[in-house]
PyMOL Python script that loads the backbone (N, CA, C, O; Angstrom):
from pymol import cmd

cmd.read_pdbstr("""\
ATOM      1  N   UNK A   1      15.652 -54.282-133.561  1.00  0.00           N
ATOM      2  CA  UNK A   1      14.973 -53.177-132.900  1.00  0.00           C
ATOM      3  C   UNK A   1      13.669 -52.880-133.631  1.00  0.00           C
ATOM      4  O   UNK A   1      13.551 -53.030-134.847  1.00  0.00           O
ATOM      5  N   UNK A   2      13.031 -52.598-133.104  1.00  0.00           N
ATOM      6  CA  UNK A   2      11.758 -52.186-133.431  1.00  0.00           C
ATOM      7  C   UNK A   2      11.216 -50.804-133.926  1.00  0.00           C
ATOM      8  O   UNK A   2      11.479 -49.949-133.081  1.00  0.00           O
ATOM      9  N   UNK A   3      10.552 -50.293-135.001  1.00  0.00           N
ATOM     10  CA  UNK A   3      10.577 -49.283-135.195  1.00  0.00           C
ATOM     11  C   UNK A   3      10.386 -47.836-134.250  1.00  0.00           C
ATOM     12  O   UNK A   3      10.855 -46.699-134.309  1.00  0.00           O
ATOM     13  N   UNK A   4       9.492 -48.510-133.418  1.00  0.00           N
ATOM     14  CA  UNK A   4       9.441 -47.139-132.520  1.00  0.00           C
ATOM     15  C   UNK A   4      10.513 -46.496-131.656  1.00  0.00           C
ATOM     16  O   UNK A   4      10.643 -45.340-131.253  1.00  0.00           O
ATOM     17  N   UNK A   5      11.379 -47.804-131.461  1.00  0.00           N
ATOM     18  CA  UNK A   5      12.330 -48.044-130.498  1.00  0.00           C
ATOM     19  C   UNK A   5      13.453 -47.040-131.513  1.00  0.00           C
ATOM     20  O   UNK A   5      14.111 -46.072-131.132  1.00  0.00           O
ATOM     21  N   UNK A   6      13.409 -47.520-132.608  1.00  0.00           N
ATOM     22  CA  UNK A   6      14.786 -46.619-133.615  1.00  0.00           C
ATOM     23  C   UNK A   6      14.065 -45.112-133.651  1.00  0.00           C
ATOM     24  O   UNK A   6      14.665 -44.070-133.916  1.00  0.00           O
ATOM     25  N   UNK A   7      12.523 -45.237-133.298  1.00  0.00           N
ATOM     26  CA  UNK A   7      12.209 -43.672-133.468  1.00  0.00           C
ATOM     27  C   UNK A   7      12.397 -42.657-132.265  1.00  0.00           C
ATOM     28  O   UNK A   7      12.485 -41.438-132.410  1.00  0.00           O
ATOM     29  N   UNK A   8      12.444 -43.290-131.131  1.00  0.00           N
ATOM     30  CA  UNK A   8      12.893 -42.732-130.119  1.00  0.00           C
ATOM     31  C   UNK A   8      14.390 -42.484-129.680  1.00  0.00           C
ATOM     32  O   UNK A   8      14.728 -41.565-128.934  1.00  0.00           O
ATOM     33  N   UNK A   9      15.321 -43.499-130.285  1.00  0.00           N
ATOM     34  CA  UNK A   9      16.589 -43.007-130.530  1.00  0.00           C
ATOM     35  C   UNK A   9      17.129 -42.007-131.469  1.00  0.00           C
ATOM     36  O   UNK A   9      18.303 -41.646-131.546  1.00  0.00           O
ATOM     37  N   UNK A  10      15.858 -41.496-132.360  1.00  0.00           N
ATOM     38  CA  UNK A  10      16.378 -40.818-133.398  1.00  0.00           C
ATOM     39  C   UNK A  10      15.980 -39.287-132.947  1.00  0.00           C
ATOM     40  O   UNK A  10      16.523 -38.277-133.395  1.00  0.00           O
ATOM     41  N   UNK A  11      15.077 -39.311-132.111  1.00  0.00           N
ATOM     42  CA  UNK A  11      14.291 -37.944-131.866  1.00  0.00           C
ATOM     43  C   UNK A  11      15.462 -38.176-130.635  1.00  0.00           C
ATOM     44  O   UNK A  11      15.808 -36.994-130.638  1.00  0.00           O
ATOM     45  N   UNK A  12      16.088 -38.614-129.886  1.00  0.00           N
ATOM     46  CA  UNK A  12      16.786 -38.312-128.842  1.00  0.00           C
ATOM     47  C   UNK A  12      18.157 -37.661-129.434  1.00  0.00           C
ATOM     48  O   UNK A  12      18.798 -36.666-129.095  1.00  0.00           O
ATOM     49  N   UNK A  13      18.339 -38.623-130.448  1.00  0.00           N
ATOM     50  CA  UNK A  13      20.005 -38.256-130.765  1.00  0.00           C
ATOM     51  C   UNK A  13      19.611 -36.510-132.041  1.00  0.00           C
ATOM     52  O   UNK A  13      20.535 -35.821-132.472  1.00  0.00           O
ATOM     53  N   UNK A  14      18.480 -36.288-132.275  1.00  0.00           N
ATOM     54  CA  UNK A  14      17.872 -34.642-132.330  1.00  0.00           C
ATOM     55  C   UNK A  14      17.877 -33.971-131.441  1.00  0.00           C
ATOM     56  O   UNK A  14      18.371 -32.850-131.563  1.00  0.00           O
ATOM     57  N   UNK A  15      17.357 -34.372-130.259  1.00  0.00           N
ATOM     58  CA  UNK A  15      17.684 -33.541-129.244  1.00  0.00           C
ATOM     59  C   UNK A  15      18.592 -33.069-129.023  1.00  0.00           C
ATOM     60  O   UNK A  15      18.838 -31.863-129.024  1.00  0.00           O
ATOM     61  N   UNK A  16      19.519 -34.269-128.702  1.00  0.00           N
ATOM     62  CA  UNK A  16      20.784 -34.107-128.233  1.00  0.00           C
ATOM     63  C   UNK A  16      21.384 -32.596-128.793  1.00  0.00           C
ATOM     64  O   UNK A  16      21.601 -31.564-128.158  1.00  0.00           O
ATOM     65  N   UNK A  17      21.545 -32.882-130.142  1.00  0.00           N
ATOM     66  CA  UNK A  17      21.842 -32.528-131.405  1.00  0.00           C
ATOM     67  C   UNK A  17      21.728 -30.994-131.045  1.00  0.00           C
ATOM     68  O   UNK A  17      22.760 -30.333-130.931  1.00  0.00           O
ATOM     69  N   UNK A  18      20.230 -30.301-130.829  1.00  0.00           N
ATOM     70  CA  UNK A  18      19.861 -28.950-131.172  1.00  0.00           C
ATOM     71  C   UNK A  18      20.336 -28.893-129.543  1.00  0.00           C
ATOM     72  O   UNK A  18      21.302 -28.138-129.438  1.00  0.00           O
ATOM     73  N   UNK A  19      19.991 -29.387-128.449  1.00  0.00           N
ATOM     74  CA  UNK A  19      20.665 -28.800-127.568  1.00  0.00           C
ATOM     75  C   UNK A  19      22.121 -28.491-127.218  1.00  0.00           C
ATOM     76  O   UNK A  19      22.358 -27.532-126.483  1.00  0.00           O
ATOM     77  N   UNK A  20      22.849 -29.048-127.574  1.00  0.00           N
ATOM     78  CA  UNK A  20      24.569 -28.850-127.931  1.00  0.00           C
ATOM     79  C   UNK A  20      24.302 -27.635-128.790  1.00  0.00           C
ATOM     80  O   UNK A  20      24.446 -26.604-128.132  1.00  0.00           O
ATOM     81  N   UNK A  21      23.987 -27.440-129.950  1.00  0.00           N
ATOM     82  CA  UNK A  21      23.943 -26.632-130.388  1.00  0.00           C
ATOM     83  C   UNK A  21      23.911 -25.106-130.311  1.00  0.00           C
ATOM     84  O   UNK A  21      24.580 -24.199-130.805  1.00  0.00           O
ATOM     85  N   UNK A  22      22.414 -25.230-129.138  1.00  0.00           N
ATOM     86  CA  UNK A  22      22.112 -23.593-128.504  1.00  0.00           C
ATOM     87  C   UNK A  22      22.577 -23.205-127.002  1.00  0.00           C
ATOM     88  O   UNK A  22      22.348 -22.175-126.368  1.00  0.00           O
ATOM     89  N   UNK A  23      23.242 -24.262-126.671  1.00  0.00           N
ATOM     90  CA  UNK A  23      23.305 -24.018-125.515  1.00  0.00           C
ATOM     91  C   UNK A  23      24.159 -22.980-125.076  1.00  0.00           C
ATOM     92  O   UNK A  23      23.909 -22.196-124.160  1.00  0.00           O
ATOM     93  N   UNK A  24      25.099 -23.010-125.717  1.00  0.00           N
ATOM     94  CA  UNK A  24      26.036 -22.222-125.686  1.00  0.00           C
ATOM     95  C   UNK A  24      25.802 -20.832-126.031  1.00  0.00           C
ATOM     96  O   UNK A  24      26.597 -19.975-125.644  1.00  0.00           O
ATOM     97  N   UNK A  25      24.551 -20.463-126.882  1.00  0.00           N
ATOM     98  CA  UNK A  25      24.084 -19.041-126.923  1.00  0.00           C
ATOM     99  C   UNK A  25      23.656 -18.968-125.274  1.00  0.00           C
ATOM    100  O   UNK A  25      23.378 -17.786-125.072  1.00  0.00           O
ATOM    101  N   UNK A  26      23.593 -19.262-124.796  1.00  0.00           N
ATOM    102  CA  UNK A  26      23.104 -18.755-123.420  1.00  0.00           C
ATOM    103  C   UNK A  26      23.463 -18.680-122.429  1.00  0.00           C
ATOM    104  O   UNK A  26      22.973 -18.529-121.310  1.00  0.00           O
ATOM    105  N   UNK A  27      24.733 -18.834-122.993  1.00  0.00           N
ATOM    106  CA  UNK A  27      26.106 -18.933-121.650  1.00  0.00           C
ATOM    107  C   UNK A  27      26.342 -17.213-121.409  1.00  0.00           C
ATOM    108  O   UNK A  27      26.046 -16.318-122.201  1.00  0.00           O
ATOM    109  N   UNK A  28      26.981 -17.081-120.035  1.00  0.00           N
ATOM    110  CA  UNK A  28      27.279 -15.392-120.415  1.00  0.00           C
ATOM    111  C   UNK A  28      27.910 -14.578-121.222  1.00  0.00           C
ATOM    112  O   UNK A  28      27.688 -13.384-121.423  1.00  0.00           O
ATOM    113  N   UNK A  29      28.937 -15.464-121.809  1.00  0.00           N
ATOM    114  CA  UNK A  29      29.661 -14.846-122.546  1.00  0.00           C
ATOM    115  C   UNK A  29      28.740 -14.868-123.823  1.00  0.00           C
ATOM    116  O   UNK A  29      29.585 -14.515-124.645  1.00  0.00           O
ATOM    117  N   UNK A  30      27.855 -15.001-124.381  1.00  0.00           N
ATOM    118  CA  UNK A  30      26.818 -15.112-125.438  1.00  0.00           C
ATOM    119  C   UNK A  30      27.692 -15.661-126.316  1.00  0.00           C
ATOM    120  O   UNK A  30      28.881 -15.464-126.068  1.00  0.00           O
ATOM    121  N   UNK A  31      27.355 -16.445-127.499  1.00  0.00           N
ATOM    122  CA  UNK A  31      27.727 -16.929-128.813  1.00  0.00           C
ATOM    123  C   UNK A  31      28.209 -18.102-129.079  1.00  0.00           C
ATOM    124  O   UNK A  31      27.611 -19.045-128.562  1.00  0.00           O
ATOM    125  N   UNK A  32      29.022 -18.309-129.666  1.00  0.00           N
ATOM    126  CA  UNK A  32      30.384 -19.455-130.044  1.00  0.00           C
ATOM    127  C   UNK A  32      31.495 -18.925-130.006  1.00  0.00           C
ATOM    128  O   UNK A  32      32.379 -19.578-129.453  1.00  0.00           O
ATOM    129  N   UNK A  33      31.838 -17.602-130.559  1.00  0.00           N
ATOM    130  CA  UNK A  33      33.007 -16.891-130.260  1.00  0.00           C
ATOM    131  C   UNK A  33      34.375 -17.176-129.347  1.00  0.00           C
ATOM    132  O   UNK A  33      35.539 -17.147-129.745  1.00  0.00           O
ATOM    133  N   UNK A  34      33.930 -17.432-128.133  1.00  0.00           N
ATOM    134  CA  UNK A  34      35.149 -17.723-127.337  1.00  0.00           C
ATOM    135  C   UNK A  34      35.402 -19.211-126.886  1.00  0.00           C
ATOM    136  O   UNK A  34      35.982 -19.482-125.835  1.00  0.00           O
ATOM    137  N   UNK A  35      34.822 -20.341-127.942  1.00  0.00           N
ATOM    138  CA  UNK A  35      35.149 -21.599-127.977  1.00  0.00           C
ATOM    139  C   UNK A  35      35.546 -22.121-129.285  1.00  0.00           C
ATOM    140  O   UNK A  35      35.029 -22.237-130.397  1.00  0.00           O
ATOM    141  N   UNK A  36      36.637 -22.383-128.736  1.00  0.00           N
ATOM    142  CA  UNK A  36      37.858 -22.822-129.700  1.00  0.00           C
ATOM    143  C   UNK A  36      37.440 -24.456-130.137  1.00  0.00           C
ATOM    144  O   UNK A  36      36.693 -25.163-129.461  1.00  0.00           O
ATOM    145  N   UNK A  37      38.027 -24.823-131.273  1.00  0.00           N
ATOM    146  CA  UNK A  37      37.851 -26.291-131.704  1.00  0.00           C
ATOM    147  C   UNK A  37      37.913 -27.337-130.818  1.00  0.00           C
ATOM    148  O   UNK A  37      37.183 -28.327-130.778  1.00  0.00           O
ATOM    149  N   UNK A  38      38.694 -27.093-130.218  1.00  0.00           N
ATOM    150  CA  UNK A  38      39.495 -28.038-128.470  1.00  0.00           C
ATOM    151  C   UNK A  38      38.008 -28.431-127.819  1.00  0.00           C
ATOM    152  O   UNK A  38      37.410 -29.506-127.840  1.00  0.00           O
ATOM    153  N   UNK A  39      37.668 -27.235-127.273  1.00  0.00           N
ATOM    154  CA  UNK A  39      36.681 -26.776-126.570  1.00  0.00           C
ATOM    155  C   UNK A  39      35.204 -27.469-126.905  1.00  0.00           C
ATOM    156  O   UNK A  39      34.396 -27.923-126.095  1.00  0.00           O
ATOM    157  N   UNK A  40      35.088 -27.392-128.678  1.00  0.00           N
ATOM    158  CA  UNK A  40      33.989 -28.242-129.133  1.00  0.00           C
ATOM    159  C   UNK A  40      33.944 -29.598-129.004  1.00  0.00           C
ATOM    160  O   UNK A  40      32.816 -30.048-128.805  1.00  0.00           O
ATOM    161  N   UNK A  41      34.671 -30.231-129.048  1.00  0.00           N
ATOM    162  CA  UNK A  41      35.616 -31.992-129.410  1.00  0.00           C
ATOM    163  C   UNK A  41      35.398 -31.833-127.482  1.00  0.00           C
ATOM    164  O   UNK A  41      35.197 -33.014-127.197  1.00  0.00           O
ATOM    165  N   UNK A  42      35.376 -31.531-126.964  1.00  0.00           N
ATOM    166  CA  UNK A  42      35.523 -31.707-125.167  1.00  0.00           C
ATOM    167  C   UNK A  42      33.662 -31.889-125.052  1.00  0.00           C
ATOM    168  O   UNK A  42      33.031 -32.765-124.460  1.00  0.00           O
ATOM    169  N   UNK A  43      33.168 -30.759-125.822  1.00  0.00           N
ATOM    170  CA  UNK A  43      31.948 -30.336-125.267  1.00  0.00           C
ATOM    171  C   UNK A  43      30.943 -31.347-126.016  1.00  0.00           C
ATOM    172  O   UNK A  43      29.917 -31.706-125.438  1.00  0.00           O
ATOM    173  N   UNK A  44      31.189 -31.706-127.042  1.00  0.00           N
ATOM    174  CA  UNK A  44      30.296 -32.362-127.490  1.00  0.00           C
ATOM    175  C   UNK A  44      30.874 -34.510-127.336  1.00  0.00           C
ATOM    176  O   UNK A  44      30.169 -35.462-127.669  1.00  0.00           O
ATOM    177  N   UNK A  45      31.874 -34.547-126.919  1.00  0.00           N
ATOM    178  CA  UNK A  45      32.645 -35.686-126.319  1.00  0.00           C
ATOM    179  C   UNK A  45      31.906 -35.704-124.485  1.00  0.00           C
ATOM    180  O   UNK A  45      32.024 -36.806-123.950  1.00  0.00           O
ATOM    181  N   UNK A  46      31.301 -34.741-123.717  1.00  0.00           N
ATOM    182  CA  UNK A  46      31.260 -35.089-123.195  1.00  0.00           C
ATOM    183  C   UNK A  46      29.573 -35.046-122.926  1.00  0.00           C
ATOM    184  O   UNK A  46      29.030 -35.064-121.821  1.00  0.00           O
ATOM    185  N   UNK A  47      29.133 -35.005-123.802  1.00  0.00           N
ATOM    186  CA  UNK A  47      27.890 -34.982-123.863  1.00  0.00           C
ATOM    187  C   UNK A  47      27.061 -36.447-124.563  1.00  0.00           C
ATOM    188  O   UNK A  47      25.910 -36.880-124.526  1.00  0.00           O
ATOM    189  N   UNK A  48      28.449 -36.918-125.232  1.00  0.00           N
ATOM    190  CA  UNK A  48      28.417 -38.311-126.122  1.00  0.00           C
ATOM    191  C   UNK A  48      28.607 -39.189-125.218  1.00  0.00           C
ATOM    192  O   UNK A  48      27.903 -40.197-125.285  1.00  0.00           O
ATOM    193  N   UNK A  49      29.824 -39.052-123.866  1.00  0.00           N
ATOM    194  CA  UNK A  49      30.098 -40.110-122.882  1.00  0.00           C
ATOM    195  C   UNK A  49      28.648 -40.050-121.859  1.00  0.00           C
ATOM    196  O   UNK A  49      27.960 -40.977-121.432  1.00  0.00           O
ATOM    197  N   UNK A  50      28.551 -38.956-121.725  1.00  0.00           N
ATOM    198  CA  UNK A  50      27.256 -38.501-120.871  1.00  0.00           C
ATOM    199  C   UNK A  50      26.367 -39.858-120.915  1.00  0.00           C
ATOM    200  O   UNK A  50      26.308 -40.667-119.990  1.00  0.00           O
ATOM    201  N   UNK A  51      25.496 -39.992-122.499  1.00  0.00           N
ATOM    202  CA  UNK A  51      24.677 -40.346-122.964  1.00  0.00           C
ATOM    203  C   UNK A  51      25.353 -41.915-122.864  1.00  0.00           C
ATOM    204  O   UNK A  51      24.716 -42.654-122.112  1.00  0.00           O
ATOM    205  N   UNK A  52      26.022 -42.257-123.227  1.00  0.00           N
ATOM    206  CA  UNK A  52      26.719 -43.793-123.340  1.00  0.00           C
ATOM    207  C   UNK A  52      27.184 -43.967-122.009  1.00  0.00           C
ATOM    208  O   UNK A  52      27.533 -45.147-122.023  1.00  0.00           O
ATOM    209  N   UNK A  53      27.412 -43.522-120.842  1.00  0.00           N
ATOM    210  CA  UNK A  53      27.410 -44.183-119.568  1.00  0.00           C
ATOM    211  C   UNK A  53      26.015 -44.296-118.958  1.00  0.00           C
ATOM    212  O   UNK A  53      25.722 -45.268-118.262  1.00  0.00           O
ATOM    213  N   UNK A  54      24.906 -43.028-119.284  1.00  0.00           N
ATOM    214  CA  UNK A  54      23.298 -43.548-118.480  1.00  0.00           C
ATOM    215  C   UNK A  54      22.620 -44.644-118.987  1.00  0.00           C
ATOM    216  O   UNK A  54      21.722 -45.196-118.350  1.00  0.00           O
ATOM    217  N   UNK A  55      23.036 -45.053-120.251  1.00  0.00           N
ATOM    218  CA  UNK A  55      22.408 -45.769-121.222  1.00  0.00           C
ATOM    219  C   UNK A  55      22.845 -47.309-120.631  1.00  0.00           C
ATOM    220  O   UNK A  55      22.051 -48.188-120.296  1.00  0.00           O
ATOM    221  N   UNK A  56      24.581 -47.399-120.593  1.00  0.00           N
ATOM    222  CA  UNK A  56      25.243 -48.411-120.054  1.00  0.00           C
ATOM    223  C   UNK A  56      24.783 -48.889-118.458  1.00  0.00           C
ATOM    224  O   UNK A  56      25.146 -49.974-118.004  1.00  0.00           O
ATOM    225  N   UNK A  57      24.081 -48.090-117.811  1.00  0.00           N
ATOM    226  CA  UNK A  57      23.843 -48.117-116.331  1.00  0.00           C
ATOM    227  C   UNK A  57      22.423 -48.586-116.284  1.00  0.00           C
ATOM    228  O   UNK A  57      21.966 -49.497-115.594  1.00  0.00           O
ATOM    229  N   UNK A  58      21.817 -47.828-117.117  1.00  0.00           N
ATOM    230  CA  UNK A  58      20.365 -48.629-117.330  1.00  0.00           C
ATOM    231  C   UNK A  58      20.281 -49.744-118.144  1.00  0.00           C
ATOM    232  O   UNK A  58      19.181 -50.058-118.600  1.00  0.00           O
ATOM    233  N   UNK A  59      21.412 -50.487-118.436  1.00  0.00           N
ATOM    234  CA  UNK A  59      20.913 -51.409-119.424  1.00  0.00           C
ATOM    235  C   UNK A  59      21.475 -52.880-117.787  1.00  0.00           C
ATOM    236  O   UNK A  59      20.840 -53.909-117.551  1.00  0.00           O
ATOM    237  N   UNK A  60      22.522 -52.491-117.164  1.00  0.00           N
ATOM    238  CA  UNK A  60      22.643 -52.980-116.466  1.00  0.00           C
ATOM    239  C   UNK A  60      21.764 -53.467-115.087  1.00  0.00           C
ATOM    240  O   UNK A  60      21.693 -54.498-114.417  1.00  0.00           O
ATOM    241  N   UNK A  61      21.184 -52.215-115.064  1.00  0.00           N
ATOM    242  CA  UNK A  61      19.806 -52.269-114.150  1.00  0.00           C
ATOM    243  C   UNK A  61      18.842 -53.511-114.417  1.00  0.00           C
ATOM    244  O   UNK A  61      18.478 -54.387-113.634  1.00  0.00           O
ATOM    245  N   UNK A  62      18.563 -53.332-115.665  1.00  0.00           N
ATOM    246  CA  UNK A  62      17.584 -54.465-116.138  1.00  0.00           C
ATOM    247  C   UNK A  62      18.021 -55.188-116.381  1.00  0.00           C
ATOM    248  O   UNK A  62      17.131 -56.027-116.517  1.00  0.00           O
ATOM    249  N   UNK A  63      19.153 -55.747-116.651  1.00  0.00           N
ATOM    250  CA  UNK A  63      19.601 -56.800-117.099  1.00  0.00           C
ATOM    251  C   UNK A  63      19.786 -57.444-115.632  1.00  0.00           C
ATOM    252  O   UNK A  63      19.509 -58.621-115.398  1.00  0.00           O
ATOM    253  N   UNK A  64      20.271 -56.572-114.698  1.00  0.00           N
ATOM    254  CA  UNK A  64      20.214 -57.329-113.379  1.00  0.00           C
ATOM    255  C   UNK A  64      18.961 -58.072-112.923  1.00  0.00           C
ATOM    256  O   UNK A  64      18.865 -59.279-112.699  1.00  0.00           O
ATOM    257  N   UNK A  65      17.962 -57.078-112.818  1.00  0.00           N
ATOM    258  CA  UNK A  65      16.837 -57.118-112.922  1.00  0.00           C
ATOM    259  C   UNK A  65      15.711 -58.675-113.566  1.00  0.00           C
ATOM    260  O   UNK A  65      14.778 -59.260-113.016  1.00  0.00           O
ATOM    261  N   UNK A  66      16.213 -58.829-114.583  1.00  0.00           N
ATOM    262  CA  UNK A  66      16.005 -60.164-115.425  1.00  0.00           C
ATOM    263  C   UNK A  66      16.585 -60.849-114.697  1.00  0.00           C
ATOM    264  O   UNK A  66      16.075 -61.291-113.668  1.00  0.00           O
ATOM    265  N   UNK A  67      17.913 -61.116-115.107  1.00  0.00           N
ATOM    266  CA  UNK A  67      18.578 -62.151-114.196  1.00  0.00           C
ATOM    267  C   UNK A  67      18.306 -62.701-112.892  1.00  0.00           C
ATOM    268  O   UNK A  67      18.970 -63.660-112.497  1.00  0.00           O
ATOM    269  N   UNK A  68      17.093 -62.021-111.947  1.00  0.00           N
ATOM    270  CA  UNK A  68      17.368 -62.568-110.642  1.00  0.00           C
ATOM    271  C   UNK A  68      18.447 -61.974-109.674  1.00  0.00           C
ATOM    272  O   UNK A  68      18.745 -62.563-108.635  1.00  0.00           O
ATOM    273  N   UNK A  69      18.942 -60.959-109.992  1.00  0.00           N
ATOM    274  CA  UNK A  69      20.122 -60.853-109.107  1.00  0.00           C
ATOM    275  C   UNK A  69      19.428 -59.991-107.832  1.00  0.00           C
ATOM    276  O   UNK A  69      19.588 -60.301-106.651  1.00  0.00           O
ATOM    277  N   UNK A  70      18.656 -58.890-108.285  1.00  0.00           N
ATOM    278  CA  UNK A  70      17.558 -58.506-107.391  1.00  0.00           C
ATOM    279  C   UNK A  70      16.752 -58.914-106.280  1.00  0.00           C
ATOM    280  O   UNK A  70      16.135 -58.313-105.401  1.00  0.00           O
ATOM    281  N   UNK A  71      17.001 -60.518-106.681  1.00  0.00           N
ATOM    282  CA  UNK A  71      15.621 -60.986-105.792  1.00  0.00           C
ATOM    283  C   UNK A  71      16.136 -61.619-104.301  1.00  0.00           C
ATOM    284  O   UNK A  71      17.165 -62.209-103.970  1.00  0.00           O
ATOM    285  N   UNK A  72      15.284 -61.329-103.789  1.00  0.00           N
ATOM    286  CA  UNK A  72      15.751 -61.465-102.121  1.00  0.00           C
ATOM    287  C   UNK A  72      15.753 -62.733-101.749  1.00  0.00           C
ATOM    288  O   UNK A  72      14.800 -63.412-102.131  1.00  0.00           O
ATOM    289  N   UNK A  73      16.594 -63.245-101.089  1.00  0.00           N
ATOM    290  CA  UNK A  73      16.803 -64.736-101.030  1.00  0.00           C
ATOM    291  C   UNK A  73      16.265 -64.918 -99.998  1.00  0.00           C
ATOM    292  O   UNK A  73      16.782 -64.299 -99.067  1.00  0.00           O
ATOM    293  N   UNK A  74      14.933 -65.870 -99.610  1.00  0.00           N
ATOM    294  CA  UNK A  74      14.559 -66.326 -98.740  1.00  0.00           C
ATOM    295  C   UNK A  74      14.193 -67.300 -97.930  1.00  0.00           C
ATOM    296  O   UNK A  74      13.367 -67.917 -98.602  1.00  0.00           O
ATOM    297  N   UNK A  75      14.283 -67.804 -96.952  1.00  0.00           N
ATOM    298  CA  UNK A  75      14.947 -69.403 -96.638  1.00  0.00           C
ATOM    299  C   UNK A  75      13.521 -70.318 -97.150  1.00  0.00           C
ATOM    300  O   UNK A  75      12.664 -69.596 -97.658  1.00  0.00           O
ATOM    301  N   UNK A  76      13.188 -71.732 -97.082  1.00  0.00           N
ATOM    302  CA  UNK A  76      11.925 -72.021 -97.889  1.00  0.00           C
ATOM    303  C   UNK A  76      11.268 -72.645 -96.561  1.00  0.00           C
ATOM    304  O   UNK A  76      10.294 -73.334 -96.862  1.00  0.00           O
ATOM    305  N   UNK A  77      11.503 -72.606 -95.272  1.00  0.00           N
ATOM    306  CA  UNK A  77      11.473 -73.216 -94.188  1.00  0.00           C
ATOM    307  C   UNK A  77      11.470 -71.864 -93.219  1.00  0.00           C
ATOM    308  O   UNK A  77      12.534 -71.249 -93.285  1.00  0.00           O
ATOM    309  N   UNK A  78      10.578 -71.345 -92.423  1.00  0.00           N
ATOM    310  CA  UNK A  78      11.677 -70.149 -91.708  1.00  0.00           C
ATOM    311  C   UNK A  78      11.565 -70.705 -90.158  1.00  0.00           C
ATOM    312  O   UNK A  78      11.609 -69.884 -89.243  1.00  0.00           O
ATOM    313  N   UNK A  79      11.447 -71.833 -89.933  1.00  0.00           N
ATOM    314  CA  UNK A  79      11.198 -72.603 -88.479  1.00  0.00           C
ATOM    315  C   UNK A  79      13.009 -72.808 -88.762  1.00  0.00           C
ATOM    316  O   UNK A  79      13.707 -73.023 -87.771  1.00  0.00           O
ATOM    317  N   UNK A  80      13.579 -72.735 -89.967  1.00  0.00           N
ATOM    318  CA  UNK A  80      15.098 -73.645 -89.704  1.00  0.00           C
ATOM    319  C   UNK A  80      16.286 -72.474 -89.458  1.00  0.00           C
ATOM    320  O   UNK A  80      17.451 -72.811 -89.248  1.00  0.00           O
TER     321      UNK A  80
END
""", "prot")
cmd.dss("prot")
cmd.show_as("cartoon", "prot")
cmd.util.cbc("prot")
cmd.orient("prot")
């Protein structure tokens, strides 16, 4: 990987990071208070699958993409 490439995974997985974090101040119930350990391990598990299935979907995209699988098959004759 390339450095910029590890620098953009690193400022993402920050993001990630501070947004899990505050988000939850801004829920109605305000705080952390009424989320239990359970609750964290769910919330931040599903914010981890989140990120590892768009990642998995776009890697598939392009990889399709490369491969040719994309490309429209077209006869080399169209009189036949």
């Amino acid at each position: 990987m390339s450095r910029s490439a590890i620098a953009i995974a690193l400022a993402c997985l920050v993001g990630l990071v501070i947004v899990l974090a505050l988000a939850p101040r801004f829920w109605p119930g305000g705080g952390t208070d009424g989320i239990s350990g359970h609750g964290w391990i769910a919330y931040i598990a599903g914010g981890v699958l989140t990120l590892a299935l768009s990642g998995g979907l776009f890697f598939l995209s392009f990889h399709s993409s490369r491969s040719g699988f994309d490309d429209i098959d077209r006869p080399e004759d169209p009189s036949s």
